[in-house]
MIFIPA-471246 format. One record per residue: x, y, z of N, C-alpha, C, O in turn; residue number from 1; residue in one letter. Coordinates in steps of 0.05 Angstrom, whole numbers, plus 32768, in hexadecimal, padded with zeros to 4 digits. Layout:
BEGIN
{rec {X,Y,Z},{X,Y,Z},{X,Y,Z},{X,Y,Z},NUM,A}
...
END
This chain:
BEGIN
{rec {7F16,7FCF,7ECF},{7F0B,7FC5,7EE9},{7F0A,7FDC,7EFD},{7F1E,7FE9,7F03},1,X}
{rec {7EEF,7FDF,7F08},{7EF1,7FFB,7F1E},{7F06,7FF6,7F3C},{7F17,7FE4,7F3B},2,X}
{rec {7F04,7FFF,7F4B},{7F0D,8003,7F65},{7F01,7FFD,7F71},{7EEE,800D,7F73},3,X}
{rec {7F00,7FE3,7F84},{7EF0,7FD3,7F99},{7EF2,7FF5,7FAF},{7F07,8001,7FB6},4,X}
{rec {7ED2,7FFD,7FB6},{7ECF,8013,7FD2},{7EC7,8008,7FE2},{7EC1,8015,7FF6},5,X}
{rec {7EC3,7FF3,7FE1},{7EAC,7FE9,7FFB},{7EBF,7FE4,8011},{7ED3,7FF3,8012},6,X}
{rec {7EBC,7FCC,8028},{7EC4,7FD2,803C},{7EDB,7FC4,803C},{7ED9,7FAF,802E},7,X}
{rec {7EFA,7FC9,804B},{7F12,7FC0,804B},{7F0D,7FA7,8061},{7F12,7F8F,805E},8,X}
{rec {7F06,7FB0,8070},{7EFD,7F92,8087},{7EFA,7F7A,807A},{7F03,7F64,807E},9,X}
{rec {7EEA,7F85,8067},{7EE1,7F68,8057},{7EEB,7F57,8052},{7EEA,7F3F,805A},10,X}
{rec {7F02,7F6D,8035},{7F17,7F60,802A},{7F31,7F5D,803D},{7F41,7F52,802E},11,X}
{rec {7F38,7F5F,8049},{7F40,7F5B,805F},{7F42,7F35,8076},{7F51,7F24,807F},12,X}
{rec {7F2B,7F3C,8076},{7F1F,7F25,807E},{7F1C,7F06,8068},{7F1E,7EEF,8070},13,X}
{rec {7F16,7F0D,8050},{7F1B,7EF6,8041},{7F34,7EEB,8039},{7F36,7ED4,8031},14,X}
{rec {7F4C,7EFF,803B},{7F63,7EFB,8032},{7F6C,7EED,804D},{7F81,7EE1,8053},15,X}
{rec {7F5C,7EF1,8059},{7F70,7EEE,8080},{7F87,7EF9,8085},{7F9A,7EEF,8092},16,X}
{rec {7F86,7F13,807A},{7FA3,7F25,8075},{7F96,7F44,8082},{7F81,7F4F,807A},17,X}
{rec {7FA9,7F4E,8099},{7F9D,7F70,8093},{7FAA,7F7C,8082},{7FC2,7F82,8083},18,X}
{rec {7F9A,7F81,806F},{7F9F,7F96,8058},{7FAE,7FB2,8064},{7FC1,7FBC,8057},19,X}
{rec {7FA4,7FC0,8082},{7FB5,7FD5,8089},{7FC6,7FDA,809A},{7FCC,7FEE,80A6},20,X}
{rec {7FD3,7FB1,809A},{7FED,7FB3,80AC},{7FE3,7FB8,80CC},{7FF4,7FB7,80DD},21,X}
{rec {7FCA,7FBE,80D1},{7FCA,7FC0,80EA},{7FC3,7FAA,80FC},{7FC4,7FAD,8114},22,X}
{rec {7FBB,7F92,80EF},{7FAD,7F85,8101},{7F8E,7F85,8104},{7F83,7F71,810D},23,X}
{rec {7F7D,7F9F,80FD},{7F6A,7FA3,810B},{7F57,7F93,80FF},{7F46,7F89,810D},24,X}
{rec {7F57,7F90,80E8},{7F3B,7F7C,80E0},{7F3F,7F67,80DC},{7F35,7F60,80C7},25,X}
{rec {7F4E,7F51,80E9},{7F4C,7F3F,80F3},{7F48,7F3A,8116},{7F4C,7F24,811F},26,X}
{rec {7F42,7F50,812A},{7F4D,7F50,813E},{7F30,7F3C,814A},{7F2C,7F27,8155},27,X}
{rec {7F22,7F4E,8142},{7EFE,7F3F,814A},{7EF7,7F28,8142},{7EED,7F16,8151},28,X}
{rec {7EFD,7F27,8120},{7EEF,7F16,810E},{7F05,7F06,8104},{7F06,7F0F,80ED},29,X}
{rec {7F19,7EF3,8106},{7F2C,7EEC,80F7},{7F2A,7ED3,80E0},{7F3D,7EC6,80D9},30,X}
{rec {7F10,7ED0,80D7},{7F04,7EC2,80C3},{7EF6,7ECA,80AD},{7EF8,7EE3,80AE},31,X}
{rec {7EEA,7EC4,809A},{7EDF,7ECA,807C},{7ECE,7EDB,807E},{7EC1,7ED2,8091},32,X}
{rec {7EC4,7EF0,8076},{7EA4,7EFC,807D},{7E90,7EEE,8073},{7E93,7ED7,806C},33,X}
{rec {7E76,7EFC,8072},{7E6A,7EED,806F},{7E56,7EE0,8077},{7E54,7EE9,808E},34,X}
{rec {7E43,7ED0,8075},{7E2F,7EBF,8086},{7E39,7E9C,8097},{7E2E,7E90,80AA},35,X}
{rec {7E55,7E93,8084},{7E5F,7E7D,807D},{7E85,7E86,807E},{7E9A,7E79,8079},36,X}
{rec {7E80,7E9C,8088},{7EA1,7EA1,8089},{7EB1,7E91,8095},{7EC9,7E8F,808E},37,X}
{rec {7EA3,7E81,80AF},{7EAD,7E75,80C3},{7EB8,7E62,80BD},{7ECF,7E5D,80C2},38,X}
{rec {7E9E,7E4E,80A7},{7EA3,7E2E,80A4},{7EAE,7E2B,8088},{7EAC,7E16,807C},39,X}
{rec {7EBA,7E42,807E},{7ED1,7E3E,806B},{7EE9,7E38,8071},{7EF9,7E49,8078},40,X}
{rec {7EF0,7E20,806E},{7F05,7E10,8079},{7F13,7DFA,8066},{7F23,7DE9,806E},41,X}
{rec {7F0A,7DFD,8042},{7F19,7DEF,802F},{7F36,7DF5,802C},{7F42,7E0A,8031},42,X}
{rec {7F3F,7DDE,8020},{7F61,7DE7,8020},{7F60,7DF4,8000},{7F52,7DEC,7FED},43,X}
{rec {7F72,7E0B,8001},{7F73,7E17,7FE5},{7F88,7E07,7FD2},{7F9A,7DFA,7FDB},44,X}
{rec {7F81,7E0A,7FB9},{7F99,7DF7,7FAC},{7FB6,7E0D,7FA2},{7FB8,7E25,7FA4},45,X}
{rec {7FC4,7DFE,7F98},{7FDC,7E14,7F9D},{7FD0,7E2D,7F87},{7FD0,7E44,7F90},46,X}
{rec {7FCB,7E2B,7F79},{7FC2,7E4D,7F6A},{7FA5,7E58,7F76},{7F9B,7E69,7F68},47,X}
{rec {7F98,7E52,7F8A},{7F8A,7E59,7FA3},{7FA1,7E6E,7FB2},{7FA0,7E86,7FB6},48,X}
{rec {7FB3,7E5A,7FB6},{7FC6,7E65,7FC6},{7FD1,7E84,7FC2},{7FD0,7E96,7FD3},49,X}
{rec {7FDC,7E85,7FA7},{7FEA,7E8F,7F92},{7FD6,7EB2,7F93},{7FDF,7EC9,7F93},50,X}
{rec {7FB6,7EA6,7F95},{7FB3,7EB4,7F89},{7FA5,7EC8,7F99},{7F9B,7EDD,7F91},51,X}
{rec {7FA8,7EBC,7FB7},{7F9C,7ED0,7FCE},{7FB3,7ED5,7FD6},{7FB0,7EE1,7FEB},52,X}
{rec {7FD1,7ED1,7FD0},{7FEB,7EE5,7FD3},{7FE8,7EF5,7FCE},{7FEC,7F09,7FDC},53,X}
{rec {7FDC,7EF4,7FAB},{7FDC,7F0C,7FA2},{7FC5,7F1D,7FA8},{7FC8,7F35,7FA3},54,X}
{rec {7FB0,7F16,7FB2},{7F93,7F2E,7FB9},{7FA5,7F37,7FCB},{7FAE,7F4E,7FC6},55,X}
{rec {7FAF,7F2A,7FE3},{7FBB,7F3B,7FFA},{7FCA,7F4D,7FF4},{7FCB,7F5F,8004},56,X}
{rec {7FDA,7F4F,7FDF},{7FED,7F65,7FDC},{7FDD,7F7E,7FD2},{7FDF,7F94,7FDD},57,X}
{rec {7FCC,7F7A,7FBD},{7FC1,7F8A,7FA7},{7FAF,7F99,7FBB},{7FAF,7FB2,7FBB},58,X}
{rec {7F9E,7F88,7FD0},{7F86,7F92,7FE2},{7F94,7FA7,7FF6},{7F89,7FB8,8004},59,X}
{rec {7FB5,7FA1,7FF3},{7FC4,7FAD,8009},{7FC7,7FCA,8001},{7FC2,7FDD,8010},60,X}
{rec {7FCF,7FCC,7FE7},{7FDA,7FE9,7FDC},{7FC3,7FEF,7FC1},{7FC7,7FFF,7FAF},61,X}
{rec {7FAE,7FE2,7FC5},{7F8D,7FF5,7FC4},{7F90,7FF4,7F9C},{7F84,8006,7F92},62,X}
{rec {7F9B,7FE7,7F8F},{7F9D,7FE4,7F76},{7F8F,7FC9,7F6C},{7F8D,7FB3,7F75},63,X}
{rec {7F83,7FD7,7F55},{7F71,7FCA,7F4A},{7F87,7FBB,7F26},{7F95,7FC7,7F16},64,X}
{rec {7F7F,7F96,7F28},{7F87,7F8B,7F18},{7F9A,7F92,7F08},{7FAE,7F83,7F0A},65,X}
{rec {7F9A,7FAC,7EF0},{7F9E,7FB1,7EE4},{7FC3,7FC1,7EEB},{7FD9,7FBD,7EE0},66,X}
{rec {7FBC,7FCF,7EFC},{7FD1,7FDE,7F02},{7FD9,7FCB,7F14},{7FEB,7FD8,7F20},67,X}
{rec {7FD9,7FB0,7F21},{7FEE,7FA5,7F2A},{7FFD,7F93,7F1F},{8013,7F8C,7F26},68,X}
{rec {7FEF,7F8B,7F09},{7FFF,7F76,7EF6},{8015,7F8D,7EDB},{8028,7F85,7ECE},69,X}
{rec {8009,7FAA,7EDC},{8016,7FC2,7ECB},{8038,7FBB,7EE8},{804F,7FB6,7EE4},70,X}
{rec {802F,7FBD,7EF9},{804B,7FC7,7F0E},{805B,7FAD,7F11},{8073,7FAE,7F17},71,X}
{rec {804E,7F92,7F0D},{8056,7F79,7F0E},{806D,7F7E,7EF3},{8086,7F7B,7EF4},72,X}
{rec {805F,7F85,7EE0},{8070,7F7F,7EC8},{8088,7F91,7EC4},{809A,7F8E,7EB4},73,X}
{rec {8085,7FA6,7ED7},{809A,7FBD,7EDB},{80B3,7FAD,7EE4},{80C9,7FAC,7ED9},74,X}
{rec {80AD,7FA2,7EF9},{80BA,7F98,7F0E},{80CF,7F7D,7F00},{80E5,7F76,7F07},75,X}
{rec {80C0,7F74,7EED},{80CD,7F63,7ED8},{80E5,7F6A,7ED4},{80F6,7F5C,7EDE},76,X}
{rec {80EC,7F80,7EC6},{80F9,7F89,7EB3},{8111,7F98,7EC0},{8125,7FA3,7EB5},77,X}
{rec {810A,7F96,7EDF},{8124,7FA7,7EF0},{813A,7F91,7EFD},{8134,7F7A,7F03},78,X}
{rec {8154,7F9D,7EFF},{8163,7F8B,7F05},{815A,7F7A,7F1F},{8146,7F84,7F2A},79,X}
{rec {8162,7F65,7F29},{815B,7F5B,7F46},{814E,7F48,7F43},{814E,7F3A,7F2E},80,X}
{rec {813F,7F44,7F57},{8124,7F32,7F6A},{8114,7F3B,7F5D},{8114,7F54,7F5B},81,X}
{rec {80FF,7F29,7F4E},{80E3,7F3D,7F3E},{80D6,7F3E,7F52},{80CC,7F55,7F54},82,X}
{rec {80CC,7F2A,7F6D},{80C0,7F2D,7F76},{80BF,7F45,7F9A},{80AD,7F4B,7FAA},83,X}
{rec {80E3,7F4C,7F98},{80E8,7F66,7FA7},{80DF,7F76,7F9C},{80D0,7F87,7FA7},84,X}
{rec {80E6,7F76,7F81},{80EA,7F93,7F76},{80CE,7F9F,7F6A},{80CB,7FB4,7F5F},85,X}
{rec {80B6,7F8A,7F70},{8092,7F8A,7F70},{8095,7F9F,7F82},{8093,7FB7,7F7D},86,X}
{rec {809A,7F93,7F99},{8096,7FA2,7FB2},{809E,7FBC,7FBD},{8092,7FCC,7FCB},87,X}
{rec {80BB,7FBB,7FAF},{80C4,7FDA,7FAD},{80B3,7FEB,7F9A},{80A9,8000,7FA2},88,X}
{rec {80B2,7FE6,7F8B},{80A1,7FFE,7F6F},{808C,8003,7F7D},{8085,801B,7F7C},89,X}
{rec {8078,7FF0,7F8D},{8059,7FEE,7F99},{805C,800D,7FAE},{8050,8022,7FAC},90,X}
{rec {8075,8002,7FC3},{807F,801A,7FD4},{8087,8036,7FCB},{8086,804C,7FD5},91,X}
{rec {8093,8029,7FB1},{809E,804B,7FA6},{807F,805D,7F9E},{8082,8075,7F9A},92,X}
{rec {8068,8056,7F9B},{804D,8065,7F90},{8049,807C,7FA2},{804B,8079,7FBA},93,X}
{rec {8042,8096,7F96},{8042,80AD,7FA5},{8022,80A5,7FC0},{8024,80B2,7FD5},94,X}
{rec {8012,8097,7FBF},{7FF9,8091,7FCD},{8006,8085,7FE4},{8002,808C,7FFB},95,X}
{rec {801B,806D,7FDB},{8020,805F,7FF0},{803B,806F,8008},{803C,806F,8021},96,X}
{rec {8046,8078,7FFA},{8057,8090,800A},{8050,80AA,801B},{805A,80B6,802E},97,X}
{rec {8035,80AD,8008},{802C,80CD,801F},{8021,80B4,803C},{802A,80BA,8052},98,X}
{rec {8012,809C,803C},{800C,8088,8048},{8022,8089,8059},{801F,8097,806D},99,X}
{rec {8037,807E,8056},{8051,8079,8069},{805D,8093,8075},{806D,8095,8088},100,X}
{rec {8051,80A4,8067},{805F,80B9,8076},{804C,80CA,808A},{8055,80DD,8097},101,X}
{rec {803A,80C3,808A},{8022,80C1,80A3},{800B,80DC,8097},{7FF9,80E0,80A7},102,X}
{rec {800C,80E7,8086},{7FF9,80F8,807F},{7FD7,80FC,807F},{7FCD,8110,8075},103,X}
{rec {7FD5,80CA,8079},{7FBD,80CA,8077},{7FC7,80B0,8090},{7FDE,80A8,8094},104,X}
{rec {7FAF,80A7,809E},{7FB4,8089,80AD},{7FB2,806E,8097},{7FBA,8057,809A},105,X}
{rec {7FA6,8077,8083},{7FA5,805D,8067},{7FA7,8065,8054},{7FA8,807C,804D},106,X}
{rec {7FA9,8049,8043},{7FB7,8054,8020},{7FA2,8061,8016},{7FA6,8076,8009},107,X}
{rec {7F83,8055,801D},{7F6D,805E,8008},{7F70,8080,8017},{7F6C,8093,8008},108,X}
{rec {7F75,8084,802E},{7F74,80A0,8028},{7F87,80B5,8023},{7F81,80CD,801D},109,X}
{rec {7F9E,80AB,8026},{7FB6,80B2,8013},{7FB5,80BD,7FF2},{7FBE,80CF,7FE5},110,X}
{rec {7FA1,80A6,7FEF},{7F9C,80A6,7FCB},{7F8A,80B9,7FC5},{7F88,80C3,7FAF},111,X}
{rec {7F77,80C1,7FE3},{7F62,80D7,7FE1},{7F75,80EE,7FD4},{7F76,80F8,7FBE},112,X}
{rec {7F88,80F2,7FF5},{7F90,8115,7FF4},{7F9E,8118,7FD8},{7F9B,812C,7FCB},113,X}
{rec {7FB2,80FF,7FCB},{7FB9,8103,7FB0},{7FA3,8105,7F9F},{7F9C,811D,7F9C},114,X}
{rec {7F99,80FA,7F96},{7F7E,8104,7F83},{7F72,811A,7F87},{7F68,8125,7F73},115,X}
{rec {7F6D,812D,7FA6},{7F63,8140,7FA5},{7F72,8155,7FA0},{7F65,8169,7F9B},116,X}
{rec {7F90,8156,7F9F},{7FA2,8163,7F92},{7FAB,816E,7FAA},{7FAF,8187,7FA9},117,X}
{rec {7FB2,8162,7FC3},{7FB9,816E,7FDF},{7FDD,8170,7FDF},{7FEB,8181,7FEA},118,X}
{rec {7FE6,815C,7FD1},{8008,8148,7FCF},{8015,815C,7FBA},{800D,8165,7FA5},119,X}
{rec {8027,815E,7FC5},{8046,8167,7FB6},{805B,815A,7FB5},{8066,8154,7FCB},120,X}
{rec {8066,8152,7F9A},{808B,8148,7FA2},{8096,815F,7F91},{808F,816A,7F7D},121,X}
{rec {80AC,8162,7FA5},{80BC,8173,7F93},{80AC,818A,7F98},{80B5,8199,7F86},122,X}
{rec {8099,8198,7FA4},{808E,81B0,7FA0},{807C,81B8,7F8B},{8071,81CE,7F88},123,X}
{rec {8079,819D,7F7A},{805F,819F,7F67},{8049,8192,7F6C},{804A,817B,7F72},124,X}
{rec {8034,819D,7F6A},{801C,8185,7F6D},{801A,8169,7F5D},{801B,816D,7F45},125,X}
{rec {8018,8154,7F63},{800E,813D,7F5C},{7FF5,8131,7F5F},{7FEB,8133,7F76},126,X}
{rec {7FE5,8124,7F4C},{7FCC,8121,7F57},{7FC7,8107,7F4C},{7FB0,80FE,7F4A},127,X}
{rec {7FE5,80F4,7F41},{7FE4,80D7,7F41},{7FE8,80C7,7F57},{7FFD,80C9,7F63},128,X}
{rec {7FD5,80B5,7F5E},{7FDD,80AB,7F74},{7FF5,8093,7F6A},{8005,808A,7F7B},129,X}
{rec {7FF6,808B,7F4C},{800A,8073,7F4B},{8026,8087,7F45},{803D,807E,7F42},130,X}
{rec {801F,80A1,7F46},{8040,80A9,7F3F},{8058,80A3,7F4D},{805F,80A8,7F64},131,X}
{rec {8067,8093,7F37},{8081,8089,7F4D},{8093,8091,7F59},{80A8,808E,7F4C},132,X}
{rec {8095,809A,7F6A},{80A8,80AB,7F7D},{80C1,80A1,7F7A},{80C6,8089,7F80},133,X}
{rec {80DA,80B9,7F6E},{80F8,80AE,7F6D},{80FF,80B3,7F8D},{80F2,80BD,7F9F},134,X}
{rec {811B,80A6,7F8B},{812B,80A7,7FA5},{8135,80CB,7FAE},{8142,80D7,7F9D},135,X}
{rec {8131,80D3,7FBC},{8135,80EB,7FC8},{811B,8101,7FC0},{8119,8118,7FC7},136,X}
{rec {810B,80F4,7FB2},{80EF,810E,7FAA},{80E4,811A,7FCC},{80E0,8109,7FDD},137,X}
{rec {80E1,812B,7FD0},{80CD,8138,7FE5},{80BC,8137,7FE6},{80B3,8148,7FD7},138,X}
{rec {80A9,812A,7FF1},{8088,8127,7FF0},{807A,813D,8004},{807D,8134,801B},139,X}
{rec {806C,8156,8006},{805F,8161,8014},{8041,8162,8015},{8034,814E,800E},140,X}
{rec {8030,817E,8020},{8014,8182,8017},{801C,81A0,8009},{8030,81AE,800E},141,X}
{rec {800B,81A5,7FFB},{8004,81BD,7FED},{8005,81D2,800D},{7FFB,81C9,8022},142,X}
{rec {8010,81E8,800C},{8009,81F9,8027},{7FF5,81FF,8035},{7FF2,8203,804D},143,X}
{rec {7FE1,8200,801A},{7FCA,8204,8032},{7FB9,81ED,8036},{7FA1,81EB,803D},144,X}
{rec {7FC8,81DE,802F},{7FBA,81C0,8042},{7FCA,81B1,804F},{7FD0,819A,804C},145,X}
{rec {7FD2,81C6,8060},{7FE9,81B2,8071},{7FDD,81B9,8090},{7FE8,81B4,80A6},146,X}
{rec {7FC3,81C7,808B},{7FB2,81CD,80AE},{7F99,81B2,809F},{7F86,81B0,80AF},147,X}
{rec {7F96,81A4,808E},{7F83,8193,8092},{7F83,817E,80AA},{7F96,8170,80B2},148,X}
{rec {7F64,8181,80B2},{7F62,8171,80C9},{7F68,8159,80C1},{7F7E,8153,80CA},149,X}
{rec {7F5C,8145,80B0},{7F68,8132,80AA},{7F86,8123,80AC},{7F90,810F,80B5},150,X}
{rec {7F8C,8137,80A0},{7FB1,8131,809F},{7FBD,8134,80BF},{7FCB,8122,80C9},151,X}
{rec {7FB8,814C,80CE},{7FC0,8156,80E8},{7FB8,813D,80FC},{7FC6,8136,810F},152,X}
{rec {7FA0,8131,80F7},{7F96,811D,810E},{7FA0,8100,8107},{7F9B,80EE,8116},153,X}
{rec {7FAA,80FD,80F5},{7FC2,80E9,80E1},{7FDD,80EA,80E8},{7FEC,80D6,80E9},154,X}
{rec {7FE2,8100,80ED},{8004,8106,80ED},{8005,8104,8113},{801A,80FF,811F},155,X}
{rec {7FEE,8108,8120},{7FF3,8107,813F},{7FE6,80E8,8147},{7FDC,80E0,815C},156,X}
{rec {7FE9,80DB,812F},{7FE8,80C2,8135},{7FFE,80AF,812C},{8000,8099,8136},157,X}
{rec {800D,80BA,811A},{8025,80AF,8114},{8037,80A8,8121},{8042,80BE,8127},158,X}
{rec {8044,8093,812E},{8062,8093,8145},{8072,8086,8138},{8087,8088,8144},159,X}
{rec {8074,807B,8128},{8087,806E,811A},{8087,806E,80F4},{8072,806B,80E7},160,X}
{rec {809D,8071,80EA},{809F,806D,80D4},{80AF,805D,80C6},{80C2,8054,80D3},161,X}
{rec {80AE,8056,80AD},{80C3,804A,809B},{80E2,804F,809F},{80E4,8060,80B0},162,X}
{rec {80F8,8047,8097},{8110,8051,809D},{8115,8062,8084},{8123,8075,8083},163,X}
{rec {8102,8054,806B},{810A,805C,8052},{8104,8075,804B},{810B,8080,8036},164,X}
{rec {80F4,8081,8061},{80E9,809F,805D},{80F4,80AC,8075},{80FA,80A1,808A},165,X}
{rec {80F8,80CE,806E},{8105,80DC,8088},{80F0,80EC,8087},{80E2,80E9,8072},166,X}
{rec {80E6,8101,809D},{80D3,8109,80A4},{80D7,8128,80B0},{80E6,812D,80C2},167,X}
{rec {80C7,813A,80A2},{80D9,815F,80AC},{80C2,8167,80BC},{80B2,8176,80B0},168,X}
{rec {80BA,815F,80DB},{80A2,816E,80E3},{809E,8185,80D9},{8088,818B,80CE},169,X}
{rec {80B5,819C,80DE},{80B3,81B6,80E0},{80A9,81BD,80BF},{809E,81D3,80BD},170,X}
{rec {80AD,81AF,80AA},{80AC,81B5,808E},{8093,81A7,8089},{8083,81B6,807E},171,X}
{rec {808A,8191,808E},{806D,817A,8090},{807D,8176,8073},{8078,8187,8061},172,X}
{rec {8094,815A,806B},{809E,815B,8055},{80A7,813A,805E},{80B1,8139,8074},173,X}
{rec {80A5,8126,8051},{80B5,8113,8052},{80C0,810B,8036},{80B2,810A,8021},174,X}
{rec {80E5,8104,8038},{80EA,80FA,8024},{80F0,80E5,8024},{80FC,80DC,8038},175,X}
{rec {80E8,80D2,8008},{80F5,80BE,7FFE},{8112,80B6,7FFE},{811E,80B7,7FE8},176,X}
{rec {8121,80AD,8016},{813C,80AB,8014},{814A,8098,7FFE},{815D,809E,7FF0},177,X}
{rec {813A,807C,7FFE},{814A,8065,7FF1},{8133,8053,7FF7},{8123,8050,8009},178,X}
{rec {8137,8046,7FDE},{8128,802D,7FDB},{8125,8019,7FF4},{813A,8014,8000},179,X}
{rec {810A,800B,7FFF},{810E,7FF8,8016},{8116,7FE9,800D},{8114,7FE4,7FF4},180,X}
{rec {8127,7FD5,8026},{812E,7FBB,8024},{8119,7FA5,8031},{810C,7FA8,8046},181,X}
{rec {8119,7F8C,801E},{8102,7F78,801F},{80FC,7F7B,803B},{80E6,7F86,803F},182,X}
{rec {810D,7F71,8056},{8107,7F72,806F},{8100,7F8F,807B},{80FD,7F90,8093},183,X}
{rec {80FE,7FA1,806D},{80E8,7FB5,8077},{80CF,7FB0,8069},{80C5,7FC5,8061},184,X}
{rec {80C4,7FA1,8066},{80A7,7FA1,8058},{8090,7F88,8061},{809D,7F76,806C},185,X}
{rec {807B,7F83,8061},{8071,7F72,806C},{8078,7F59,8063},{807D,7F51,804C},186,X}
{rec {8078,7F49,8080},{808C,7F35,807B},{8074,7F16,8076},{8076,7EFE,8071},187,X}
{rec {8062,7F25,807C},{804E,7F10,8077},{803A,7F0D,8055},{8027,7EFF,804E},188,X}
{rec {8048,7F1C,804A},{8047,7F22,802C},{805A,7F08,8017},{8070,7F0F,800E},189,X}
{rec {8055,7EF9,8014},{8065,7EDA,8001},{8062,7EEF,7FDA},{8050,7EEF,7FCA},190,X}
{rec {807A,7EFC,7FD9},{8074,7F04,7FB8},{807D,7EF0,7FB0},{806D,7EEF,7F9D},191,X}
{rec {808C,7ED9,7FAD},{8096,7EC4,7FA4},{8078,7EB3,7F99},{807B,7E9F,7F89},192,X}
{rec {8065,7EB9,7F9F},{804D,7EA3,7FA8},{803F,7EB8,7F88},{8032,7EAE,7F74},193,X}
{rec {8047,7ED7,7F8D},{8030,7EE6,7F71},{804D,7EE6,7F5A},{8049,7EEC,7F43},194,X}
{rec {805F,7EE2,7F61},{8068,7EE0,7F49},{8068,7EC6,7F39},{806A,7ECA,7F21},195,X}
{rec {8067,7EAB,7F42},{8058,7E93,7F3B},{8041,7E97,7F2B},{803F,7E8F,7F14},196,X}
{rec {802F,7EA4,7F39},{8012,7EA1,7F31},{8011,7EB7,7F12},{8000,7EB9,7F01},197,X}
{rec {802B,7EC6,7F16},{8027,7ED2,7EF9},{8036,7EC8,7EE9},{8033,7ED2,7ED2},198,X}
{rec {8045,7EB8,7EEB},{805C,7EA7,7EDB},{8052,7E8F,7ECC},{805F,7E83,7EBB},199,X}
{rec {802E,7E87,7ED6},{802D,7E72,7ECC},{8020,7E72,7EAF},{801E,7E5D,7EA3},200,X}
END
């Protein structure tokens, strides 16, 4: 299955979820897109329910089918909450971390600078965006892309970060300290609701 490119608003808007945590595409429009977005007003039945939990997460961290039910089944097999420990592995992905650590303002372009081979952990290039980042790895840019405009007009938009990441202006380096805890993560996210819908 390819990679939905088209527009995040969209998807966004049908889930009635912002996909980039900010609020923004629901701020205007806070209904279905569309011609008929409006007067969509049926009640979903519970695997309706179940199953726009799960678009919202997947639409959230830009993964297509395949690789979220591959990280679902990961998450199985680890001690705990399956449906914390979804959420942690989702966070631990090198795309979603250069993201939190303000490099790019979104995941899809987080996943850019990794694919274009911009990202370092550890001082090696990476150019997976699902590579899973351990606890204490260093995430940087390659040196001489650490004057990209992109990233520079990103990083002077950044004011706040994760707790789970520390941040080296002077180095442009954030590391992975420790795994988040559930109440650092969006709280408007029900995994209880996608781990159902894969249980059945």
């Amino acid at each position: 299955m390819s990679r939905y490119t088209g527009a995040s608003y969209k998807k966004a808007r049908r889930v009635g979820f912002s996909i980039s945590e900010t609020g923004k595409e629901l701020a205007r429009r806070p209904y279905g897109p569309g011609q008929h977005g409006q007067d969509r007003k049926g009640k979903l039945s519970n695997y309706g329910i179940q199953l726009k939990e799960k678009q919202k997460l997947r639409f959230m961290y830009g993964l297509n089918e395949r690789q979220f039910k591959k990280t679902f089944n990961e998450a199985q097999k680890m001690k705990g909450i399956h449906g914390t420990n979804f959420l942690k592995l989702l966070e631990s992905r090198l795309d979603n971390l250069v993201y939190r650590i303000g490099f790019s303002t979104t995941r899809r372009g987080a996943r850019q600078l990794v694919n274009h081979g911009h990202v370092t952990v550890n001082g090696k290039k990476v150019d997976i965006p699902s590579y899973r980042v351990k606890v204490g790895d260093v995430i940087s840019l390659k040196e001489d892309d650490k004057n990209l405009k992109i990233v520079t007009e990103s990083l002077s938009k950044t004011t706040k970060r994760v707790d789970f990441i520390t941040y080296d202006e002077n180095k442009m380096e954030g590391t992975f300290v420790r795994l988040p805890e559930r109440n650092e993560l969006n709280a408007d996210i029900n995994e209880a609701l996608i781990v159902e819908f894969y249980n059945k």
